[in-house]
N, C-alpha and C positions, 0 to 999 in steps of 0.2 A: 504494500500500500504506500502511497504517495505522502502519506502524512509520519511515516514511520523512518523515514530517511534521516538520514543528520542533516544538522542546520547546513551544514557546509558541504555536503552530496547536493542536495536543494540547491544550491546557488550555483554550484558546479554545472549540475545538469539545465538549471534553465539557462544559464547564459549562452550554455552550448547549444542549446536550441531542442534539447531532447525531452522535454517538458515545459509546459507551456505554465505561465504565470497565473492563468485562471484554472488548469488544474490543480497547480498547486492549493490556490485560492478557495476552490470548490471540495477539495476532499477535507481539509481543516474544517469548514461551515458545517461539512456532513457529520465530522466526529462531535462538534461543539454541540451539531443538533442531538446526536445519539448520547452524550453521554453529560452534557451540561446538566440537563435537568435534576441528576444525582449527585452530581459534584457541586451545582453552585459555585464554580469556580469566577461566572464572569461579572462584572456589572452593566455592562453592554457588549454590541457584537455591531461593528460595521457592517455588515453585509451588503449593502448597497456600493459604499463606499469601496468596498475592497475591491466588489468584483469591477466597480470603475478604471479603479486602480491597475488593476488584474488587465485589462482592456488594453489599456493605453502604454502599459509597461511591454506587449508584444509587440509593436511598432513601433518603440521608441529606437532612438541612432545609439545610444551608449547605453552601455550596459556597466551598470556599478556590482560591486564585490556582494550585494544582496538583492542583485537582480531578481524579482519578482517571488523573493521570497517573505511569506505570512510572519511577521512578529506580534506580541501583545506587551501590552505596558500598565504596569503596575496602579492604581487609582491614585497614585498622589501624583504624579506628572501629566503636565499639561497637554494637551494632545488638542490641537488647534479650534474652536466652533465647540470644542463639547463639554461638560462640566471635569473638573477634577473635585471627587465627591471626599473621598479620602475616608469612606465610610462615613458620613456624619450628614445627620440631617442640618444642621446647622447650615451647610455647606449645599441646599439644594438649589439657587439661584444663583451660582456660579458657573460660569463660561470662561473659557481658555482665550483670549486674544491671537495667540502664537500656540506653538511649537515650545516644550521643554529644550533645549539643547542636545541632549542625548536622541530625544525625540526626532528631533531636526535631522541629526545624523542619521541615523540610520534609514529616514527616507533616500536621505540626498544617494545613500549607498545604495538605494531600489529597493528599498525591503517597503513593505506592505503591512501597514496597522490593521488587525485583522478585530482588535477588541480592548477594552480595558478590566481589568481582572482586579479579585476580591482584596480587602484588606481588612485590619480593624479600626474601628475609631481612632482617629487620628494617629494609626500607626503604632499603639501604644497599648501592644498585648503579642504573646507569643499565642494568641491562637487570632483565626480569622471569622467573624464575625461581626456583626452590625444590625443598624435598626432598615439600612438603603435596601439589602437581598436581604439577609440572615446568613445562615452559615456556611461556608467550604467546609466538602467532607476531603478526603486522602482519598485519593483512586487505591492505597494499596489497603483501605478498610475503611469504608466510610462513616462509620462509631469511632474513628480519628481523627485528628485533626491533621492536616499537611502543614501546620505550624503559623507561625508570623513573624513579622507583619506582611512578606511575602509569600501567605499562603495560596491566593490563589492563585498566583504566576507559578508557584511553584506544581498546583494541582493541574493546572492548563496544560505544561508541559509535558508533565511526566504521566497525562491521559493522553499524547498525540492530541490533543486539540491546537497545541503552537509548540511550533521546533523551539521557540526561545525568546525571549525581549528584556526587561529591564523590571528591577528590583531596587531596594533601597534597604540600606541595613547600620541602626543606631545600636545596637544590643544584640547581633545574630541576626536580624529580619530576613538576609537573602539567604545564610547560610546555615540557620535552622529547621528551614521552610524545605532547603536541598535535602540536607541529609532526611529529616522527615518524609519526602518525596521519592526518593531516589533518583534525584538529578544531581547538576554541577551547576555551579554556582561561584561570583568572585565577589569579598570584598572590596574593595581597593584602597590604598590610600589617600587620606582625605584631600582633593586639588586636583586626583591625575583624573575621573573622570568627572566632565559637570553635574553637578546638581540645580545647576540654576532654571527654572520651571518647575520645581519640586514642593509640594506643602506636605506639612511645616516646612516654611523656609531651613535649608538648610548653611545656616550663616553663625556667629556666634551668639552663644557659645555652642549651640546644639551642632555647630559644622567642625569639633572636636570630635566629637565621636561617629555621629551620620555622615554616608555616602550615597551615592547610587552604582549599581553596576551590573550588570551582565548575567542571566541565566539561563541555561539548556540544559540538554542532556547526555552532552557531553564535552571533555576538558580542551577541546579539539574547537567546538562550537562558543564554547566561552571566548576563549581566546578570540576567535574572530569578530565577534561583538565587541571585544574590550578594544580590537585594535582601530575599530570604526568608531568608536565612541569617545577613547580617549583624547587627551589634547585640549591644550589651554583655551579658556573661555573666559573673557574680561568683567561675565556676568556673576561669577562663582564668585565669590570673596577668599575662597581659599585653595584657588585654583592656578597650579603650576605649569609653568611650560617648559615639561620634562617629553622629549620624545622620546620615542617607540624604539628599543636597542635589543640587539640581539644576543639572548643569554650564553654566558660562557658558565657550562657545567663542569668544566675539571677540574678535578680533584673535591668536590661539592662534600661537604658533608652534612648529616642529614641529625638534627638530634628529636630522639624519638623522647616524648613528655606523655608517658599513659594517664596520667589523670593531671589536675590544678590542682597543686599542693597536696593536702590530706582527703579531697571530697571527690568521694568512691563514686564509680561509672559501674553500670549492670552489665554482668558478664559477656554480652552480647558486644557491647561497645570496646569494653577490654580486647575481646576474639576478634574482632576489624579492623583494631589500629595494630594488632599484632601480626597480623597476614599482611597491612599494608608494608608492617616493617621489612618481614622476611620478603615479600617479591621485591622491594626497594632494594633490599640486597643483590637479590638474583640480578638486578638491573643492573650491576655495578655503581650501586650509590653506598658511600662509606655511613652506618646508620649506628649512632652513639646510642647505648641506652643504657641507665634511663637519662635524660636528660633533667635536670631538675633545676628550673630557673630560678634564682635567690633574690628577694629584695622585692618580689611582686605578690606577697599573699595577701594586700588590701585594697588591691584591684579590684575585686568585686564591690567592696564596699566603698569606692571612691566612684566607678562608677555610677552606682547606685544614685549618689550625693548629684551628679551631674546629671544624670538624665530622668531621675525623678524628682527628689528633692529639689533641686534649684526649678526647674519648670512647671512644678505643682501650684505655686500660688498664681503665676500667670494663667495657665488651664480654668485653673477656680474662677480666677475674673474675666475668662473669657467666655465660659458660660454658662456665667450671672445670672440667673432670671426664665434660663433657657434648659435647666439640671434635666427637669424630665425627658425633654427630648435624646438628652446620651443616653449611650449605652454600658454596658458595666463595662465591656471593652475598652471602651475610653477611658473610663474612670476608676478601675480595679486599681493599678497603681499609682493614682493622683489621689485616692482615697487612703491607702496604704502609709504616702506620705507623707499626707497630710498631718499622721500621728506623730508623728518627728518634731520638734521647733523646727520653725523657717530659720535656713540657712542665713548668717551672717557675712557682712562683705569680709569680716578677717576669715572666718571659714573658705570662703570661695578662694581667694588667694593661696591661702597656706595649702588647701587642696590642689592648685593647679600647680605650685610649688614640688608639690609631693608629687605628683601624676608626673610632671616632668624629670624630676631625680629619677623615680620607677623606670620609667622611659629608658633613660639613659645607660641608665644599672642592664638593664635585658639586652639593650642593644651593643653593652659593651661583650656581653657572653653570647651572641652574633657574629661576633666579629670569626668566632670557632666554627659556630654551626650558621650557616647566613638561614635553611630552612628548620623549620619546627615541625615533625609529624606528632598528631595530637588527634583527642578525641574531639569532635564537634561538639557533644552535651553528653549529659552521663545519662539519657536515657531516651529510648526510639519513639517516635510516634504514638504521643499518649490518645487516649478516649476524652473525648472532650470534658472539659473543665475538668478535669484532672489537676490537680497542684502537689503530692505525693508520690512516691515509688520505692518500692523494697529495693536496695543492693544487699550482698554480704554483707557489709561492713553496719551499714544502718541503714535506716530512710535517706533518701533524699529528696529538699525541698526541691520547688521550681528556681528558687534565687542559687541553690548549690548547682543544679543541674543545669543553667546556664554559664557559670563559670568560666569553662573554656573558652567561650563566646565574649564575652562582656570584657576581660581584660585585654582585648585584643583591640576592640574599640578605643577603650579607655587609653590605649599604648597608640594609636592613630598606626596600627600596622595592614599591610595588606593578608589577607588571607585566600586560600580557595579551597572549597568543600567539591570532592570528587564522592560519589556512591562506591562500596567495595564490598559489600557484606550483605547478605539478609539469615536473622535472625530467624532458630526453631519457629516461632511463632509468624514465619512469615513477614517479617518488618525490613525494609532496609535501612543498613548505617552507612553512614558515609565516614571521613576522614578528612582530617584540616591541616594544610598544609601552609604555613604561617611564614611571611617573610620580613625582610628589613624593607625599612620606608622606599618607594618608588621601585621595588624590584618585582614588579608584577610578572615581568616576562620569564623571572627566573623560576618562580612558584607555577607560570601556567606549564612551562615546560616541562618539569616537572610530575606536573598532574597528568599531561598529555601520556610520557613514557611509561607513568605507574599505570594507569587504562590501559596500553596496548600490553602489558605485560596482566595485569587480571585478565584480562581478556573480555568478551560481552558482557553486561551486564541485564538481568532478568526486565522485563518489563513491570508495569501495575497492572496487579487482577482485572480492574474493571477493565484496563484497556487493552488485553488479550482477549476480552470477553463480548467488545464492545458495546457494552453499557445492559448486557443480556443476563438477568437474576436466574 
């Protein structure tokens, strides 16, 4: 099937002329109609639009790197004439003027908006839901969640509804959503790609931890995304003009990090980043372990301070008068933090003081290993509203079981979430592979050689099934 290709087989074969841009077009519509209705992955569908698109991309004279190929983009990016909802009803008489930037791109490369897909309230929940549709289920179990705040990009994808588009990630959002999914997925760091058409603005202080960047379903397909996408934008406030270089892997070493300090992963996750080690070996990549980073076990809780604590009392007065219309998604952790004292200007300093020494401190034990292999969260694809999970060791909460994630943010490093694993119980885990600031190329390379050596990976039930109970 035409929708089951990789992003970048897709773009190979249309520009070759060996499929046509509205087939492409047309089988994506087909899967969205068979298999959206259970997913709830989208909050609209161009259809009109696309197959326009679709039209006029057959006789056009130049053919860009995403010729006539379907992407989808996440609801917080602005997509020209349509609303950017961002899950909130607050947000229902909004209209886009332009193009996001990333957006921008990847037309100008020929790729085709095919929809805008699910999030939570203002991006601010590891699961995806709202009051605009309601919930995204996981194509690999729909009493799951495919995670947040990119779950439904991440469920669109990894259902063959869309080879791939764009995500945004303050906390994990693109690459909790992957591994949840069993896609790939990049963070990047913060400046190399725009954010600029993004709500919430991504600027400071919240353009310390949030990015946007790139998802498919595969490390191959990312990369291609990130290389169209990247590249300085004068609109991003914390956006570099670092170009696109080609990674030198020799002598590469690799330090393997099984868990974040003391907070245990369920044996599933342990078994995935342990297989990823050993074919990392097989690959000829030198793999330290354990690796064990010193000077970062208040990462999570520094995090925490920045992206809830300090944005909670703006939240609060931003909808003043309007509470009932959110939803808990929006307000689970503005309400959380609320129980905290509001942060003080000597706290925000001395915080940011400390986030930067941590920085420093990792990146001088980088300088050894330049990549980090690590678990993505310490537990697979929970059942919605879930916030506990047995490990050996204890429970683990949602705030430990994001860990992995959160200090990676807080450090402004690039990362990328590759699928490697599925769990007895049928789940897949993915694996994160963590780099030093601006060395995107070196972690996607990387990712790419660790896939050809796993080899294929399974697809999601629903979409071997399609959408068939």
């Amino acid at each position: 099937m035409l929708n089951q290709m990789s992003l970048c087989r897709m773009a190979e074969a249309a520009r070759a002329g060996e499929i046509s841009p509205t087939e492409l077009v047309e089988a994506h519509l087909a899967q969205i109609e068979r298999l959206n209705p259970r997913l709830n992955a989208f909050v609209s569908v161009f259809a009109d639009e696309a197959r326009a698109a679709a039209k006029a991309a057959e006789s056009a004279r130049e053919r860009g790197r995403l010729h006539g190929v379907p992407v989808t983009i996440k609801d917080c990016f602005d997509v020209k004439d349509k609303p950017t909802l961002c899950g909130s009803r607050l947000r229902l008489g909004h209209r886009a003027s332009e193009d996001a930037t990333s957006v921008a791109r990847l037309r100008s490369a020929g790729a085709i908006v095919l929809g805008k897909t699910n999030c939570p309230e203002f991006l601010y929940n590891y699961e995806t839901d709202n009051h605009v549709i309601g919930r995204t289920n996981n194509p690999w179990d729909l009493e799951r969640t495919p995670g947040g705040s990119s779950g439904g990009e991440a469920a669109a994808i990894a259902s063959f509804c869309s080879p791939g588009g764009m995500g945004s990630d303050g906390g994990g959002s693109i690459r909790l959503p992957a591994h949840f999914s069993g896609i790939a997925g990049l963070k990047p760091t913060p400046g190399r790609v725009p954010a600029s058409g993004h709500f919430p603005l991504i600027n400071h202080p919240g353009g310390l931890l949030g990015v946007g960047g790139p998802m498919a379903r595969t490390a191959e397909d990312v990369r291609l995304l990130f290389e169209i996408t990247a590249g300085h934008d004068d609109q991003d406030p914390f956006s570099a003009p670092v170009p696109l270089r080609k990674p030198d892997l020799g002598g590469l070493r690799i330090g393997l990090m099984p868990q974040f300090c003391d907070v245990p992963v369920q044996p599933g996750i342990a078994a995935a980043v342990e297989k990823a080690a050993r074919i990392a070996q097989q690959a000829g990549f030198a793999v330290e372990q354990p690796f064990r980073p010193r000077g970062i076990e208040r990462a999570p809780d520094l995090w925490w301070f920045f992206f809830s604590r300090v944005p909670a009392p703006f939240i609060k007065k931003m909808i003043a008068g309007r509470e009932q219309e959110t939803h808990w998604s929006g307000v689970e952790f503005m309400n959380r933090a609320l129980e905290e004292p509001e942060p003080t200007m000597q706290q925000v300093i001395e915080n940011l003081a400390a986030r930067d020494a941590m920085r420093a401190a990792l990146l001088r034990q980088m300088r050894e290993f330049p990549v980090i292999l690590a678990p993505v969260s310490g537990v697979t694809a929970f059942r919605h509203r879930e916030r506990c999970w047995p490990a050996p060791e204890r429970n683990i909460s949602l705030f430990e079981a994001m860990a992995p994630l959160t200090f990676v943010n807080l450090l402004g490093l690039p990362s990328m979430v590759i699928p490697f694993d599925v769990t007895a119980e049928g789940l897949p885990v993915g694996v994160q592979l963590i780099g030093r600031p601006f060395e995107e190329e070196t972690i996607l390379e990387v990712a790419v050689r660790l896939e050809e050596a796993r080899g294929p990976f399974p697809s999601a039930p629903l979409a071997r099934s399609n959408g068939q109970s």
